[in-house]
N, C-alpha and C positions, 0 to 999 in steps of 0.2 A: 443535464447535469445530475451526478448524482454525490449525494451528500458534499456538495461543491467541489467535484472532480470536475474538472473541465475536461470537454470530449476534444479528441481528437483524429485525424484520419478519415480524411468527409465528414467531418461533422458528426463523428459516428463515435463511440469507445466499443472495440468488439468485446465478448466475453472473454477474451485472453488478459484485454487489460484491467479487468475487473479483480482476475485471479491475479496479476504482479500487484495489485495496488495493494490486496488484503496480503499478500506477503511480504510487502515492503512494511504493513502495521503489525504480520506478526512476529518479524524478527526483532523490529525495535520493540515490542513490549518490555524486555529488560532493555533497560540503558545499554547501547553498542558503541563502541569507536565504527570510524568511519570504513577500517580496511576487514571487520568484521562483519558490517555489515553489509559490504558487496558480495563477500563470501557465502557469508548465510544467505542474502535472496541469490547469489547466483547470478546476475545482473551486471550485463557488458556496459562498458563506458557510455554510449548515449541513452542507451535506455535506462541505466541507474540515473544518470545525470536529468533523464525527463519525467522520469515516475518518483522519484525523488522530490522535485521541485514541484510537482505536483503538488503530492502527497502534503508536502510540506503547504503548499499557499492553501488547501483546502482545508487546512488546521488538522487533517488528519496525524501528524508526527509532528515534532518540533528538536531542532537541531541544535545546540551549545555546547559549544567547548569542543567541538571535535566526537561530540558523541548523539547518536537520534534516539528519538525515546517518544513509544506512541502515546498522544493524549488523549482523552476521555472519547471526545471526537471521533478518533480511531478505533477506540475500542467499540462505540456504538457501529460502526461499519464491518468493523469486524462479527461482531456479533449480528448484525444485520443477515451479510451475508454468509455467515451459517446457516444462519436461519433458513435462508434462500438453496443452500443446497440441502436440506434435509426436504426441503416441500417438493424440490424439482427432483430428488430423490438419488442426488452424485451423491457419492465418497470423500467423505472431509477427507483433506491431503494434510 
């Protein structure tokens, strides 16, 4: 588990869904409606709908009104994993 993501896919989160998770917390940083936010992360129907609800029970976002907005939570993951690509030495996207 990381910062209470629950893994999935054998037991496993690969490194792809590490990078949907931190872009589903960087697009809600502003307040989004719902049909903006599938836009911005770019995110087909089951996997918005699983990294979504994710995101969401692991307190990293939080949903009302029709609109997601990342919480404190989220921003520490976020900022985590910066963190983590500047030491493993990628390209913030």
């Amino acid at each position: 588990m990381f910062f209470g993501v629950e893994q999935w896919s054998n037991n496993k989160m690969n490194r792809v869904s590490y990078d949907l998770i931190a872009k589903v917390c960087e697009v809600a940083r502003e307040a989004v409606t719902v049909t903006v936010f599938v836009y911005e992360a770019r995110l087909g129907g089951l996997q918005y709908r699983r990294l979504v609800d994710q995101a969401a029970s692991a307190g990293l976002i939080k949903k009302t009104d029709n609109m997601y907005r990342t919480t404190k939570k989220g921003e520490m993951y976020l900022s985590t994993y910066q963190e983590l690509q500047k030491l493993l030495g990628e390209k913030q996207k």
